[in-house]
Structure formats: C-alpha cells, structure tokens
N, C-alpha and C positions, 0 to 999 in steps of 0.2 A: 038437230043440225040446222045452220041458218044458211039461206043462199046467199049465190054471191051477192044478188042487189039488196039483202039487207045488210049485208057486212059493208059494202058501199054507202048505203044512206046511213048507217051509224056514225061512219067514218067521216062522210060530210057535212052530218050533224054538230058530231066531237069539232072537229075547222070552224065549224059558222061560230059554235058557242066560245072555241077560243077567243077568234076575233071581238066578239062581239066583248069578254072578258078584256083582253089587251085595251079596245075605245074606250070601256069605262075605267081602269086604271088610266088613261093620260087623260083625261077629263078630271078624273078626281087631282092627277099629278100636277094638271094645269091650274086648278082649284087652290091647292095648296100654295103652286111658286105665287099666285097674284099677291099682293101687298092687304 
C-alpha cells in the first residue's frame, strides 16, 4: 500500500517531468522552424 504523500509526490513528479518534456519539444520545435 503506498500513502497518500507518496501517490502525491509521484503525481508531482509525473507534472514536473511532463513539463519539463513539453520545454524541450518547443526548443527542439523552435530549433527546427529557424532557417
């Protein structure tokens, strides 16, 4: 059984590394549109 605060910090872990996932797609997306 896991308690609540680690199903929370999983869960805010899972968030941080989306984000963090999403900044590097538009960096590489911004990489691409340059000329």
């Amino acid at each position: 059984m896991e308690t609540a605060t680690e199903v929370q910090r999983e869960r805010m872990y899972g968030q941080l590394t989306d984000a963090v996932d999403l900044s590097i797609d538009k960096d590489i997306y911004r990489q691409m549109l340059k000329p």
